[in-house]
C-alpha positions as CSV (number, residue, x, y, z in Angstrom):
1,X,0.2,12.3,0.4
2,X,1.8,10.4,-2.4
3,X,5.4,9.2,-1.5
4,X,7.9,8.1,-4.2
5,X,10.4,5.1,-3.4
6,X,13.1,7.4,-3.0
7,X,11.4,9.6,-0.8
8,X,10.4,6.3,1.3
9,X,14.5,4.9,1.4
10,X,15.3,8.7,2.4
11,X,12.8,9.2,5.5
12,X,13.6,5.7,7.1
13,X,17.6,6.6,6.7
14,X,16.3,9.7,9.0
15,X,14.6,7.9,11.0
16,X,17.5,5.6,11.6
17,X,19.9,8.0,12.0
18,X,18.0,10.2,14.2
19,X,17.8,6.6,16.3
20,X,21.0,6.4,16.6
21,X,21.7,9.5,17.3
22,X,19.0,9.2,20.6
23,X,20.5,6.4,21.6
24,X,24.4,7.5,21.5
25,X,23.0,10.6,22.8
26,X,21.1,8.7,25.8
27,X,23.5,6.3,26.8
28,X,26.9,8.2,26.2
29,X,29.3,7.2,24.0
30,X,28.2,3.5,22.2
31,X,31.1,0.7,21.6
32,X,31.0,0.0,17.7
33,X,34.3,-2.2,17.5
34,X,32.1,-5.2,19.6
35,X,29.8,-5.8,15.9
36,X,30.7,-8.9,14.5
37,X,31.2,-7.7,10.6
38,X,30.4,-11.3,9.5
39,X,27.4,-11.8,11.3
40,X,26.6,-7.8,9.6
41,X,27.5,-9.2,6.1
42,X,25.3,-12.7,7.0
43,X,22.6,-10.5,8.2
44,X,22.3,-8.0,5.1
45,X,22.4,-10.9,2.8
46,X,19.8,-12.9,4.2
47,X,17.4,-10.0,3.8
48,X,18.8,-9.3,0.0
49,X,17.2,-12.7,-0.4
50,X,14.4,-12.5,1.4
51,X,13.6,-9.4,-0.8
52,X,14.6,-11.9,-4.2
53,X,12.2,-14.1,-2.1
54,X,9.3,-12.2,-1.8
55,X,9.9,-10.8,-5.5
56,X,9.3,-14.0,-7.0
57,X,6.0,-15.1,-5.0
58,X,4.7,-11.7,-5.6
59,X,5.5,-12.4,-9.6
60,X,3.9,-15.9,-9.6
61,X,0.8,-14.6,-7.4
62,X,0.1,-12.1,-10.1
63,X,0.6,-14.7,-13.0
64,X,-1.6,-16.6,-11.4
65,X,-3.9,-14.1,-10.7
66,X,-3.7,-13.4,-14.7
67,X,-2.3,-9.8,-14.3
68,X,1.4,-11.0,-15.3
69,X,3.6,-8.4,-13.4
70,X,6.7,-7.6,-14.3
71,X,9.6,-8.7,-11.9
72,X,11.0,-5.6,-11.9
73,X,7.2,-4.4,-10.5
74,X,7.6,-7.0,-8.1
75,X,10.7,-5.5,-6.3
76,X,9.7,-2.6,-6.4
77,X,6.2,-3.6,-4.5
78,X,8.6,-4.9,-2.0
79,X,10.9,-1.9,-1.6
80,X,7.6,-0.2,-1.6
81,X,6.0,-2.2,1.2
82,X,9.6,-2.7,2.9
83,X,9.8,1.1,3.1
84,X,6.2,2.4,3.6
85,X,6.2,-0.2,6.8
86,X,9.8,1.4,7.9
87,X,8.7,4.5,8.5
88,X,4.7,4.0,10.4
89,X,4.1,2.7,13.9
90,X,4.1,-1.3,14.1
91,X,4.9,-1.6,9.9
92,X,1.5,-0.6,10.0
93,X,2.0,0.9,6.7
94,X,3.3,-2.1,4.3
95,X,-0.3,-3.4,3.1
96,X,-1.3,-0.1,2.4
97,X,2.3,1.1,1.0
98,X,1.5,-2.2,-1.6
99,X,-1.8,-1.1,-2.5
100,X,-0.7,2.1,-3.5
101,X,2.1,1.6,-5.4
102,X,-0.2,-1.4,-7.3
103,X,-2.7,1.6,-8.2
104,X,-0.3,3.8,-9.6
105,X,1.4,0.8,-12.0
106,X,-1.9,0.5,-13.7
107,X,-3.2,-2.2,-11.7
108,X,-7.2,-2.8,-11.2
109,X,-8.1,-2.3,-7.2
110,X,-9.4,-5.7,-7.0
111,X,-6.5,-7.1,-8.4
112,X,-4.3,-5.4,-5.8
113,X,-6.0,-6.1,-3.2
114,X,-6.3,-10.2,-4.1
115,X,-2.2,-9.6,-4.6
116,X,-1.4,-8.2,-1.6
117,X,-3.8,-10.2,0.5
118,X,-2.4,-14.0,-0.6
119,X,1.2,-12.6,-0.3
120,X,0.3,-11.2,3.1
121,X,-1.4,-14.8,3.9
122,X,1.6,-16.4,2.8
123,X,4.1,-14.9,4.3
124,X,1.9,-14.9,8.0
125,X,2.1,-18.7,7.4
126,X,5.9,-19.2,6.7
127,X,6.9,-16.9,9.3
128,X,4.8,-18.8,12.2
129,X,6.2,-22.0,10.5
130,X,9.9,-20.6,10.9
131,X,9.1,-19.2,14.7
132,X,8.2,-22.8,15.5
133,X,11.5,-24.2,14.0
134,X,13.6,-21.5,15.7
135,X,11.7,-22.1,18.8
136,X,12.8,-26.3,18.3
137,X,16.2,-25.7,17.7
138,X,16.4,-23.4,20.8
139,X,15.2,-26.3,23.1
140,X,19.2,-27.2,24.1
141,X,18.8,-23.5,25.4
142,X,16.3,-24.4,27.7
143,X,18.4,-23.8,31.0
144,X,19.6,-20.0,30.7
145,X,16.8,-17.5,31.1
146,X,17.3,-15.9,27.7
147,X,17.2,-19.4,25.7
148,X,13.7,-19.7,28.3
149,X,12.5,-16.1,27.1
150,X,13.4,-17.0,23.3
151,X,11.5,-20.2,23.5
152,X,8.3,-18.9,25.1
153,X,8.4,-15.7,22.3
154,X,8.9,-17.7,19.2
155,X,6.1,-20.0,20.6
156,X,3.7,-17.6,21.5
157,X,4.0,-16.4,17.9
158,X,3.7,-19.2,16.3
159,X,0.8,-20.5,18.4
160,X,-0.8,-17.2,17.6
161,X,-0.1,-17.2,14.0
162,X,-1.6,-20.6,13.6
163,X,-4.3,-20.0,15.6
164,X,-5.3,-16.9,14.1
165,X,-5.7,-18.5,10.5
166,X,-7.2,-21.5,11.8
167,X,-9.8,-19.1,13.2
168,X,-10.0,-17.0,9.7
169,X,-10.3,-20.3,7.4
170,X,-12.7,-22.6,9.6
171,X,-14.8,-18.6,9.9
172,X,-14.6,-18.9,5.7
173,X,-15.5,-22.1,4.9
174,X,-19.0,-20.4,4.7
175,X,-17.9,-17.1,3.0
176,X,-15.3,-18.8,0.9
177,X,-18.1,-20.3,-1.7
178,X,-19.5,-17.0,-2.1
179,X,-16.1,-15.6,-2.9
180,X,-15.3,-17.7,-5.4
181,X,-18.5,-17.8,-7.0
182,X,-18.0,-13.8,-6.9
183,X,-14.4,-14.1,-8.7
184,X,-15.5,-16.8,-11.0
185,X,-18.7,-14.7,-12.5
186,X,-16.5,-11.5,-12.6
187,X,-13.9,-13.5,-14.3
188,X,-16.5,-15.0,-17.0
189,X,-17.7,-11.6,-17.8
């Protein structure tokens, strides 16, 4: 099943609106005047940048990679990836979202796949790094029991982040030789 970008941005504006429509529809009638419009407007920019963000690492992965995509390309991967994990269980369906648009711009599969993993490595890395400065700056909330369930969260993740790439690179200090003596033949060739 091949899904344009459009297609993607229309099925999670379903999604979302048959949300809404559950949860009006579940808990009677939902109070809209209590949103905080700057907090809205704060919010929706912060993820406009964090799409510029991940735009640009995606284009200097790839020009380091030596495939030179186009930044345009690169925010459409995102969109791509942003939408494709909208709309499957758990954003299960980001990585492979990437992949697949990657394959239809032209792009070699083990290209995309060395893209998408380094970007997905990457951004694993700054998100447990930014849990465990959220979880610091939440320590003056240690006495309510929200500031207590906060803490514990961002820590757990973090922890787990951390600890799941320390496990992956001390695992590859073996494999990681053979990698790059892989990429550096296939390179040469």
């Amino acid at each position: 099943m091949k899904l344009k970008p459009w297609q993607g941005i229309i099925i999670s504006v379903l999604l979302g609106a048959i949300s809404i429509y559950y949860l009006i529809y579940r808990n009677g009638m939902v109070n809209f005047g209590n949103i905080n419009f700057l907090w809205l407007n704060f919010a929706i920019i912060m993820i406009i940048l964090w799409w510029i963000a991940n735009a640009s690492s995606t284009k200097i992965i790839s020009c380091t990679l030596g495939m030179d995509l186009r930044l345009i390309d690169s925010l459409k991967l995102v969109f791509a990836g942003f939408f494709s994990g909208a709309i499957t269980t758990f954003s299960s369906g980001t990585i492979p979202g990437e992949i697949a648009f990657l394959l239809t711009t032209d792009v070699p599969p083990d290209y995309a796949l060395e893209l998408v993993s380094i970007r997905t490595i990457m951004n694993g890395i700054s998100k447990g790094i930014l849990a465990l400065i959220l979880a610091s700056s939440m320590y003056s909330l240690i006495g309510s029991l929200i500031g207590r369930i906060l803490l514990t969260l961002f820590l757990t993740y973090s922890l787990a982040v951390g600890g799941r790439y320390f496990i992956f690179f001390s695992r590859g200090i073996v494999v990681f030789p053979q990698i790059n003596n892989y990429l550096y033949r296939r390179r040469k060739i």
